[in-house]
C-alpha positions as CSV (number, residue, x, y, z in Angstrom):
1,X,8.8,2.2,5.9
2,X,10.4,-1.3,5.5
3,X,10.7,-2.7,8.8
4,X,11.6,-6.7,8.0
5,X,11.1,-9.1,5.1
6,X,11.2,-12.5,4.7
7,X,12.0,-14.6,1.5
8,X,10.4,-17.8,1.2
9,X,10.1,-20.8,-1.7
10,X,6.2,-21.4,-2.7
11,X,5.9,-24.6,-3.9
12,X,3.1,-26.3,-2.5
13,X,4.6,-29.5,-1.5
14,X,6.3,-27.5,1.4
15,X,2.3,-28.2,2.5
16,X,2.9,-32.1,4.3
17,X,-0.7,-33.3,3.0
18,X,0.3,-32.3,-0.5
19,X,3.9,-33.7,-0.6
20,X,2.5,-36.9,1.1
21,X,5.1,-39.7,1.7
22,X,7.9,-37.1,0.5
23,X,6.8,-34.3,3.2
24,X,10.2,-35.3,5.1
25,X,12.4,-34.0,2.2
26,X,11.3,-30.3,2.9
27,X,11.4,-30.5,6.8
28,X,14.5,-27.8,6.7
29,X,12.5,-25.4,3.8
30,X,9.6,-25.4,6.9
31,X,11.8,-24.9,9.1
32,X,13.7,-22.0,8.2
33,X,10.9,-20.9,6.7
34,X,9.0,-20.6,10.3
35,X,12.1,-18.7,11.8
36,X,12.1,-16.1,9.1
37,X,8.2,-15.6,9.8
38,X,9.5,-15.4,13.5
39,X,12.0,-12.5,12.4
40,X,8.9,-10.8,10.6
41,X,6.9,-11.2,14.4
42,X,9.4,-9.7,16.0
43,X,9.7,-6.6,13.9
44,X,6.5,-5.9,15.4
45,X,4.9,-3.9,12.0
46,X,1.9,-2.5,11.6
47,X,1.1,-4.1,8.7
48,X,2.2,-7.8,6.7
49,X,1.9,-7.8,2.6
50,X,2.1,-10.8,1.5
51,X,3.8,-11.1,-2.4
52,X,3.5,-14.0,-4.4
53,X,3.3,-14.8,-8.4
54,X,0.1,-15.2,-10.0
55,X,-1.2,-15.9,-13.4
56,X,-2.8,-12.8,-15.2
57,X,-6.5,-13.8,-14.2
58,X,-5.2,-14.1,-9.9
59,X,-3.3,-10.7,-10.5
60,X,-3.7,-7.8,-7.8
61,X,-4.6,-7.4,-4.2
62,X,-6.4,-9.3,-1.3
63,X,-7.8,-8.7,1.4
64,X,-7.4,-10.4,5.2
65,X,-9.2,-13.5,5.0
66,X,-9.4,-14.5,1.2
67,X,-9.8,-18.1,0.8
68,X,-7.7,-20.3,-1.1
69,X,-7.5,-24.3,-1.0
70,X,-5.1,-27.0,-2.9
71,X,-8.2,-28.7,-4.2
72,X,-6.4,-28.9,-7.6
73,X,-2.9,-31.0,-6.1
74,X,-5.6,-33.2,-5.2
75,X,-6.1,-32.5,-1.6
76,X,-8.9,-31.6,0.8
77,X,-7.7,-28.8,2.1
78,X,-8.4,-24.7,2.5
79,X,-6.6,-21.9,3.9
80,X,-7.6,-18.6,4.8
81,X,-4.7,-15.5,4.6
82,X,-3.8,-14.2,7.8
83,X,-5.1,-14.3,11.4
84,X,-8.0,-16.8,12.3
85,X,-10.1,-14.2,13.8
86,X,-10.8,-12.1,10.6
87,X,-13.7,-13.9,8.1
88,X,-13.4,-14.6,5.3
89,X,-14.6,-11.6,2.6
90,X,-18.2,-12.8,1.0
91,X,-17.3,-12.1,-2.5
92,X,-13.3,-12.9,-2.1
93,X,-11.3,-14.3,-5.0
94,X,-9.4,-17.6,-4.1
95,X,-5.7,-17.0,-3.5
96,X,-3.1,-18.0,-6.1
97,X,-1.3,-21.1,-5.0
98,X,1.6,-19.1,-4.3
99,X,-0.5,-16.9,-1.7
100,X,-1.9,-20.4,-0.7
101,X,1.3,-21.7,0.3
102,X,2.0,-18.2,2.5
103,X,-1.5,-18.5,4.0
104,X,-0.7,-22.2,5.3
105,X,2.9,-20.9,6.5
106,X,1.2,-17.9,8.5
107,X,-1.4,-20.4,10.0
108,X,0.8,-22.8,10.9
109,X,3.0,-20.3,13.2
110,X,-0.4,-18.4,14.7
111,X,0.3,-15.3,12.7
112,X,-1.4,-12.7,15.1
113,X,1.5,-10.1,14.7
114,X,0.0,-7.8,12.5
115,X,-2.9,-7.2,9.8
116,X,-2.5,-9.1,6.5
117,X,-2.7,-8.6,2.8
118,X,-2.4,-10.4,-0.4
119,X,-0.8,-9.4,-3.3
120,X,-0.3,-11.2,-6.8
121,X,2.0,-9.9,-9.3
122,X,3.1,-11.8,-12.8
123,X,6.6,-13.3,-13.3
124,X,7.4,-11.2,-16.1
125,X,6.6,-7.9,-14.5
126,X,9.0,-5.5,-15.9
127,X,11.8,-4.6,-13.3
128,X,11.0,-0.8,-12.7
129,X,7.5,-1.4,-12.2
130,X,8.5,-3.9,-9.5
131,X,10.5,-1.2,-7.7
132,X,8.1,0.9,-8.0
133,X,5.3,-1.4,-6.3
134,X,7.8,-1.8,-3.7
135,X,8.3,1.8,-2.8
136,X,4.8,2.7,-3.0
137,X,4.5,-0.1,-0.4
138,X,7.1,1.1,2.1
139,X,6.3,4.8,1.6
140,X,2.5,4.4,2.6
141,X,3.2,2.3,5.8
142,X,4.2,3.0,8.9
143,X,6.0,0.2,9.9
144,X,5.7,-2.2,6.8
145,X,6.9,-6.7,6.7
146,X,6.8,-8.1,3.4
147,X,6.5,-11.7,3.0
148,X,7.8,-12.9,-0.5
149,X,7.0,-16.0,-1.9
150,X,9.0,-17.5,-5.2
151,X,11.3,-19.9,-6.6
152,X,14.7,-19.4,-8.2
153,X,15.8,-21.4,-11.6
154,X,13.6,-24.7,-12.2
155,X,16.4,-25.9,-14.5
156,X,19.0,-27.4,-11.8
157,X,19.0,-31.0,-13.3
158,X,17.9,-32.8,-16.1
159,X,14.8,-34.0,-14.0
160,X,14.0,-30.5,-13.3
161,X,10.9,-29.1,-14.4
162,X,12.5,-26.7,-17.0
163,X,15.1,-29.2,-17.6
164,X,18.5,-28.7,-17.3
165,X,20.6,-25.6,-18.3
166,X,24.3,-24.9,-17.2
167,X,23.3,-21.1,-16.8
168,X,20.8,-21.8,-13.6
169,X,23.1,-22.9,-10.7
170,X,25.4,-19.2,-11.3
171,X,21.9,-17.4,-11.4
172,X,20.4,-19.0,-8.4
173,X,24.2,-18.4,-6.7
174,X,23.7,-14.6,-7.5
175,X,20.1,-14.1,-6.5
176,X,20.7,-16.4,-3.1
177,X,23.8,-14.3,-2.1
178,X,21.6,-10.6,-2.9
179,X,19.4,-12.1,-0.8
180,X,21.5,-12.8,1.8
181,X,23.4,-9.4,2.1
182,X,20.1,-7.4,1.5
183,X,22.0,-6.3,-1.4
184,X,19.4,-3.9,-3.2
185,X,21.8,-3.5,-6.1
186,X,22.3,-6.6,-6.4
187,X,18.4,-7.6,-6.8
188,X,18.1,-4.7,-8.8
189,X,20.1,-6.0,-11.5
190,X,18.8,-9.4,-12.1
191,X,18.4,-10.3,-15.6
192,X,14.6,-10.7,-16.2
193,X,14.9,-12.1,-19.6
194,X,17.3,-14.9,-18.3
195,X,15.2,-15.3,-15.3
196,X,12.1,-16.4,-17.3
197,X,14.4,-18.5,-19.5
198,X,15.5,-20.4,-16.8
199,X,11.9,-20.6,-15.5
200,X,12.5,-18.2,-11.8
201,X,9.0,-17.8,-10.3
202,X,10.7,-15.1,-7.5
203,X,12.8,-12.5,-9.3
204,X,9.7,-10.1,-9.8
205,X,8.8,-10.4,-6.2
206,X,12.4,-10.5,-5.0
207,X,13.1,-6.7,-7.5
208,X,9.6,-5.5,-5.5
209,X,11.8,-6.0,-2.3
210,X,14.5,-4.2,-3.7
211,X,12.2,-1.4,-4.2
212,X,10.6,-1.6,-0.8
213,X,14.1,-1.7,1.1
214,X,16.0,1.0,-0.4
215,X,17.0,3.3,2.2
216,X,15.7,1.2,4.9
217,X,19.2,0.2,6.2
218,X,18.0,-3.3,7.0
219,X,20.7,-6.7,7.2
220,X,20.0,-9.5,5.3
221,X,20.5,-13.3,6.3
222,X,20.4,-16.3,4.0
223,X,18.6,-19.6,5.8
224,X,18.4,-22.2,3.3
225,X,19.3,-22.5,-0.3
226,X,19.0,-25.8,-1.7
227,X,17.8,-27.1,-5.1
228,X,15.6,-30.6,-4.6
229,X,13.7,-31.5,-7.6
230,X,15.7,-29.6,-9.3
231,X,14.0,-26.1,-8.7
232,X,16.3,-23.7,-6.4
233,X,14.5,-22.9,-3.1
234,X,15.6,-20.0,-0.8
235,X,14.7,-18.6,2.6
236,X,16.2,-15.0,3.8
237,X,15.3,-12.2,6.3
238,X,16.0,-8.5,6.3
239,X,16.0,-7.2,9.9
């Protein structure tokens, strides 16, 4: 069962050696982000999955300890997914940078609350199939945390990634307010077509939490929703 969830953005400049000189714009994404993995702590569950979007080829499951690095944002640095103690698997694939980005946030708050697992699922992942992932999740776990990783619209401005498109601040609006108010209906009904128009990089993981949390009875809270470079960033929790 669903005990907690937080909802957290996955770019990897919210890592300070990869945003460099511009590390001070996301101080409040890190922050918020570390009080929603303290909400996920306190929950005390038996178990954290860990859900981030991946390309086809970094698709599916991984275990405690998988190694991932952001070698390729041009920066020395690895990460291993969840508590120090547990080594790294001898044959383990290397974490999608989504994943990469949790793994960080979990080290950088000592993660020790419960085991860890990785899971990488595609953007375009059709919206029952999400659900479904979800409840098989909750229903085969005592006392289940999810930590979900992914970006709303990256078409804010005209310097955004995707560029600019009027329909992305109402969408982002929508999915930050589900969010919020744990609103499983809400996240349910998201528009997966316009999502991948707009270029969201969380809806897919966000529709697996609305299959995970049905039934659960758990509040939501909304701790940051801004839009810098033009791609909308969100933290929540569901407590």
């Amino acid at each position: 069962m669903l005990v907690a969830a937080a909802v957290c953005p996955c770019p990897p400049l919210l890592v300070p050696e990869v945003a460099g000189g511009a590390a001070g714009e996301l101080d409040g994404a890190r922050a918020a982000c570390a009080d929603a993995l303290g909400v996920l702590a306190a929950a005390r569950p038996s178990r954290l999955v860990v859900v981030g979007p991946a390309l086809s080829e970094a698709r599916g499951a991984y275990p405690e300890g998988s190694p991932g690095s952001f070698h390729g944002f041009g920066v020395d640095l690895g990460v291993r997914l969840g508590r120090a103690a547990v080594p790294a698997p001898e044959d383990g694939r290397e974490l999608p940078p989504s994943l990469a980005v949790a793994a960080w946030l979990l080290a950088e708050q000592g993660w020790n609350a419960a085991p860890v697992e990785g899971l990488g699922i595609g953007e375009t992942l059709e919206r029952r199939s999400c659900a479904d992932t979800g409840a098989e999740l909750a229903t085969r776990t005592e006392r289940l945390a999810l930590l979900i990783m992914g970006d709303g619209s990256a078409c804010r401005t005209p310097k955004a990634p995707g560029a600019f498109d009027e329909r992305a601040a109402a969408f982002d609006a929508d999915a930050a307010a589900a969010l919020g108010r744990a609103d499983i209906a809400a996240l349910d009904g998201l528009d997966a077509e316009l999502a991948r128009e707009l270029r969201v990089a969380g809806r897919s993981g966000w529709q697996l939490l609305a299959g995970a949390g049905r039934g659960a009875g758990l509040g939501g809270a909304l701790l940051y929703d801004e839009a810098p470079y033009g791609v909308g960033y969100f933290v929540a929790t569901w407590s």
